[in-house]
C-alpha positions as CSV (number, residue, x, y, z in Angstrom):
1,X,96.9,79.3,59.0
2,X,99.0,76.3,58.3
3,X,100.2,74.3,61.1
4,X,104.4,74.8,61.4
5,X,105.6,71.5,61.3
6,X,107.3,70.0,64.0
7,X,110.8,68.0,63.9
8,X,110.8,65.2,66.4
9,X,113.6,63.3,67.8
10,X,114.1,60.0,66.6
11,X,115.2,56.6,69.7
12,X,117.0,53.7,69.5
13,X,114.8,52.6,72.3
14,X,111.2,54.6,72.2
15,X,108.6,55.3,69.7
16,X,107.6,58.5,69.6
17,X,104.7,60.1,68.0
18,X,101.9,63.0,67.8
19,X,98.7,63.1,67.0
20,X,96.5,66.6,67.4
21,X,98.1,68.3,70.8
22,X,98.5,64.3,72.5
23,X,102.2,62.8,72.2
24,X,102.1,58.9,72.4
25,X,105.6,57.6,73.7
26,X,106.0,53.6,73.3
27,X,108.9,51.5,75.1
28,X,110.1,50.0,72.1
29,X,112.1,46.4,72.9
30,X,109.3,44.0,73.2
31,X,112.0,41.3,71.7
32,X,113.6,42.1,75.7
33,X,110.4,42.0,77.4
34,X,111.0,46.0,77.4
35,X,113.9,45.8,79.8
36,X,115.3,49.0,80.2
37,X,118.5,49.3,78.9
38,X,121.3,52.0,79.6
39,X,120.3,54.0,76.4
40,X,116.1,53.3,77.6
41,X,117.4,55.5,80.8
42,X,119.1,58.5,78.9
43,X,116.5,58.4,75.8
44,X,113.4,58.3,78.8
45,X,115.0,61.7,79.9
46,X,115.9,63.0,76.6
47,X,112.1,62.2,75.3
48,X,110.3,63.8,78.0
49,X,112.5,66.8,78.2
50,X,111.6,67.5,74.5
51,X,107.7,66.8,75.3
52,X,108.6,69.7,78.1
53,X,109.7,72.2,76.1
54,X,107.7,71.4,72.7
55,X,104.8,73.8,72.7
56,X,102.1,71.6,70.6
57,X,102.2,68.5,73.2
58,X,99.4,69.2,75.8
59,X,99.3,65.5,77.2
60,X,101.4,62.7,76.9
61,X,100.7,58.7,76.9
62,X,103.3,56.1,77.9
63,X,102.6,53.0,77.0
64,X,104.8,49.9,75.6
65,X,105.0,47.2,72.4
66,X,104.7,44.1,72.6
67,X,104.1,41.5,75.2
68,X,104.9,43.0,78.2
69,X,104.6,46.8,79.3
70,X,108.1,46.6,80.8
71,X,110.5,43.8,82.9
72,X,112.3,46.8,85.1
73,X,116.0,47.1,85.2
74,X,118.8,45.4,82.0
75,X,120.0,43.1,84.7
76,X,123.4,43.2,81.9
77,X,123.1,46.5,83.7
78,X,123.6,46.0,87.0
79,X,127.4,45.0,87.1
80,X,128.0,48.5,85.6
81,X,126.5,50.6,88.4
82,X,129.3,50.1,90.1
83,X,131.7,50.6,88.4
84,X,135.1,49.2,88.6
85,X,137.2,50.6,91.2
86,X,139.3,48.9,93.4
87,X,138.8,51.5,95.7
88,X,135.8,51.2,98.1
89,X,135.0,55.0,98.8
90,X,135.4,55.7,94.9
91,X,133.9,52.6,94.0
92,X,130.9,54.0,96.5
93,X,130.8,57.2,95.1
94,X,130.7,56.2,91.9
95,X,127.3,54.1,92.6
96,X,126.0,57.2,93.8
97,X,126.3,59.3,91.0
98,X,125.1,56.5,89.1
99,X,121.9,55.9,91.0
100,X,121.3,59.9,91.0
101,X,121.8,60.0,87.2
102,X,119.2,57.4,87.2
103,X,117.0,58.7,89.2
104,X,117.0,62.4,87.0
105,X,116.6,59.8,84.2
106,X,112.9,59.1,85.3
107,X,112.5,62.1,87.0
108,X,112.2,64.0,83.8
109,X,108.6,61.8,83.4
110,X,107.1,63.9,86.4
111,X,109.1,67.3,85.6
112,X,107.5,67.3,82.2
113,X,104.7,70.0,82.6
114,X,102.2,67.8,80.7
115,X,99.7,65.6,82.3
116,X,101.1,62.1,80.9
117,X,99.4,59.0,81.3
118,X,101.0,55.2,82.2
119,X,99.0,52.7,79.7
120,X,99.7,49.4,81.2
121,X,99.3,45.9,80.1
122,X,101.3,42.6,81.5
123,X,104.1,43.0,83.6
124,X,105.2,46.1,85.6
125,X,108.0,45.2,88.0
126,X,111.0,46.5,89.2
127,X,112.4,49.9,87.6
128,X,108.8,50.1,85.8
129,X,107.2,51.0,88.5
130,X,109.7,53.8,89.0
131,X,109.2,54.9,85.7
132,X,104.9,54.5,86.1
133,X,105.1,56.1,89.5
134,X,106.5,59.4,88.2
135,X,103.6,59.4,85.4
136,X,99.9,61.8,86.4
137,X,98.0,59.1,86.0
138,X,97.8,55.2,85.5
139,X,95.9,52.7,83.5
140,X,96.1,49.0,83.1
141,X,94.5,45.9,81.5
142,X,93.4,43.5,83.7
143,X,96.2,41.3,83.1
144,X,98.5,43.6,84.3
145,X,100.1,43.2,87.3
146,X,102.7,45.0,89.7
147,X,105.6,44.3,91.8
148,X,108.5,46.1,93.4
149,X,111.1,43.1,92.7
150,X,114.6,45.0,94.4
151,X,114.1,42.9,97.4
152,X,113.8,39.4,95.6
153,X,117.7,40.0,94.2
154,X,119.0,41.6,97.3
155,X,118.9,45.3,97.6
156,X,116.4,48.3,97.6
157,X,114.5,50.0,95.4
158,X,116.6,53.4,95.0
159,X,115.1,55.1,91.7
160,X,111.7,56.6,92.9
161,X,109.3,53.8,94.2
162,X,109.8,54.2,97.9
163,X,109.4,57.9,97.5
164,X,106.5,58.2,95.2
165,X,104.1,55.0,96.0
166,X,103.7,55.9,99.5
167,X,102.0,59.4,98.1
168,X,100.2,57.1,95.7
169,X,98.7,54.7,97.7
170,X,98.2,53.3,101.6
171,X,101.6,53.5,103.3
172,X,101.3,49.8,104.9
173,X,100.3,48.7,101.5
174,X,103.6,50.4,100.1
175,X,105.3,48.9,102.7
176,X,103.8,45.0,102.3
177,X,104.7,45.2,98.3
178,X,108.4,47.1,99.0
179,X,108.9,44.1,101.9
180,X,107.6,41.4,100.1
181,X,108.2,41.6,96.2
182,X,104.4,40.3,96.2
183,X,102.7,40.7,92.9
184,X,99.6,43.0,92.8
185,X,97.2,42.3,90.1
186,X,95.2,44.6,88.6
187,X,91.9,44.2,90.4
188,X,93.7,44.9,93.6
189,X,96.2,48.2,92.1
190,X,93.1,50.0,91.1
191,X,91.5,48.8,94.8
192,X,94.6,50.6,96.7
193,X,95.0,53.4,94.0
194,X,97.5,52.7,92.0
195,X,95.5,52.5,88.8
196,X,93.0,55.0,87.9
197,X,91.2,52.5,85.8
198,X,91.1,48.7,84.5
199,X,90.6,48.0,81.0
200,X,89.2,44.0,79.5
201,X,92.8,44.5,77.3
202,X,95.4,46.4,75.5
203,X,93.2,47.9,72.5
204,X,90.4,48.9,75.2
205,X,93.1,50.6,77.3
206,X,94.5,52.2,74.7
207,X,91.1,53.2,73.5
208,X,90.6,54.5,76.6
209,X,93.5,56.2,77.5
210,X,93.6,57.9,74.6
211,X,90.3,59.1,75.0
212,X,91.1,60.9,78.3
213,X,94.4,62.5,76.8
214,X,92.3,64.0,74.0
215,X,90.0,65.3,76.8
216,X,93.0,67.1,78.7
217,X,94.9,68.4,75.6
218,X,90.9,70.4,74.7
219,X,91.5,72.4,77.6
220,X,93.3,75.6,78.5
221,X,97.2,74.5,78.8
222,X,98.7,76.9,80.9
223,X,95.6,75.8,83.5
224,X,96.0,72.1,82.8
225,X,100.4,72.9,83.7
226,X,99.4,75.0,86.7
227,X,97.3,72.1,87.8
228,X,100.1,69.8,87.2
229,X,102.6,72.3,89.4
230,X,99.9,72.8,92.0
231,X,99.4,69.1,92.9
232,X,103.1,68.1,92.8
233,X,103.6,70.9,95.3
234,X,100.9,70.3,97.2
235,X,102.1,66.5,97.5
236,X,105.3,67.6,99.0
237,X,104.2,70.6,101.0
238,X,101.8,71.8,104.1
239,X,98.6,73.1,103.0
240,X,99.0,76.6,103.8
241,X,102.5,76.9,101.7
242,X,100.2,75.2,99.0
243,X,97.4,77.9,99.2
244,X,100.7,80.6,99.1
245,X,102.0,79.2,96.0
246,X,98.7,79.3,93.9
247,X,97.9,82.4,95.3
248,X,101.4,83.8,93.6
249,X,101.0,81.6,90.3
250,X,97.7,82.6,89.7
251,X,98.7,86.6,90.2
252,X,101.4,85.8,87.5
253,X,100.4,83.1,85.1
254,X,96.6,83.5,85.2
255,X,95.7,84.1,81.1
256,X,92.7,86.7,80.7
257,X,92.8,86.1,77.1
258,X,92.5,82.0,78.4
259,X,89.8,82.8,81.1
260,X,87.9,85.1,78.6
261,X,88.2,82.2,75.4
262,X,86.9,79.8,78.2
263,X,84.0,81.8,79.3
264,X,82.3,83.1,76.1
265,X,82.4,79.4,74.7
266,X,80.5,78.3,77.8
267,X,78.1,81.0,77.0
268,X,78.1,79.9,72.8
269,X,77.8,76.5,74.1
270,X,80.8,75.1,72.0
271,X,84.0,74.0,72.3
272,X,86.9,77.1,73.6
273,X,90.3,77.2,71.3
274,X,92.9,77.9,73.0
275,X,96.9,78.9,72.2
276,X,99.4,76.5,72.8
């Protein structure tokens, strides 16, 4: 049967692309040191809400062009947060739905239901490691290194880091980077946890990562997205009301037509095909 094709969306900022069952999402200003921009924010969202919903993506890698992985915030940015109201409760409020529009914008990188993967090289600092917190997994060259940067210009991180790198790694090491605005190499992220794995540069890690991604997207989806679901829960939950959830899920999402495909081609000793 021929393969339907697929109509993907086309960014200003990103650079998407498919291969097989992996989608490959590239920050696409290296001319700006990948800073993100205000349309990097809304086409982030917009991206990873289509990887949601598009049935053929069973993993996703997010990786950058150019020198640097990504510089954090368009500081041109900043001054619009704000807004312009003379009014300080307005002006206040207007921040805040801001910030929370923001934070949906990266948001939408752990939402997506598909296992997606951070390849990083260079520099991470600032509102990347929002964005590479709210990724599965992350990878890194061994130039790469880390830093949560807020502090150094006089305000704190409100966008995801504080919530998601204490769940990630050591709380006092959380703290110590979020206090300091210390960079972390490499070496030391995969050390505390941050990085799954440290690659010699940015073809190995892409080699690599890609690799990995290829290795999810062969298995069963709807196990790999109940894995995804499971864990997230389970981060933000007590164990028991994470044994209660799976216990539901499973009664209702459980395949048999998955669990059987997987079975008889451990038996046949070859690789299982399963639906999207």
């Amino acid at each position: 049967m021929q393969q339907e094709q697929i109509t993907q969306p086309t960014f200003e900022t990103l650079e998407l692309s498919i291969d097989g069952h992996v989608a490959e999402v590239f920050l696409n200003r290296g001319d700006k040191a990948n800073s993100m921009s205000v349309a990097m924010w809304r086409e982030l969202q917009d991206c990873f809400d289509w990887l949601d919903s598009e049935p053929s993506v069973r993993a996703v890698i997010l990786a950058a062009h150019g020198k640097h992985f990504c510089a954090g915030i368009d500081l041109d940015m900043l001054a619009g947060v704000q807004g312009q109201n003379t009014d300080p409760a307005r002006r206040a409020e207007t921040f805040r739905r801001n910030v929370l529009v923001m934070q949906d914008n990266l948001s939408a990188i752990e939402k997506c239901r598909k296992p997606v993967l951070a390849a990083i090289h260079n520099t991470c600092i600032g509102g990347a490691m929002d964005m590479v917190t709210c990724a599965d997994m992350r990878y890194a060259t061994a130039d790469a290194w880390f830093s949560i940067r807020e502090v150094d210009i006089g305000m704190t991180a409100d966008v995801g880091t504080l919530q998601r790198l204490p769940k990630i790694v050591p709380y006092g090491v959380a703290c110590e980077l979020a206090y300091t605005g210390r960079n972390m190499g490499a070496e030391e992220a995969q050390q505390v946890g941050l990085i799954n794995r440290v690659y010699a540069d940015k073809e190995a890690l892409l080699k690599g990562v890609r690799e990995t991604a290829a290795l999810i997207a062969s298995k069963a989806p709807l196990a790999v997205r109940g894995s995804k679901e499971m864990l997230l829960y389970s981060r933000d939950h007590s164990v028991q009301e994470g044994l209660n959830y799976i216990a539901t899920w499973n009664a209702g999402m459980l395949s048999a037509h998955d669990l059987q495909e997987g079975l008889t081609a451990q038996m046949e000793k070859r690789a299982a095909n399963y639906d999207d």
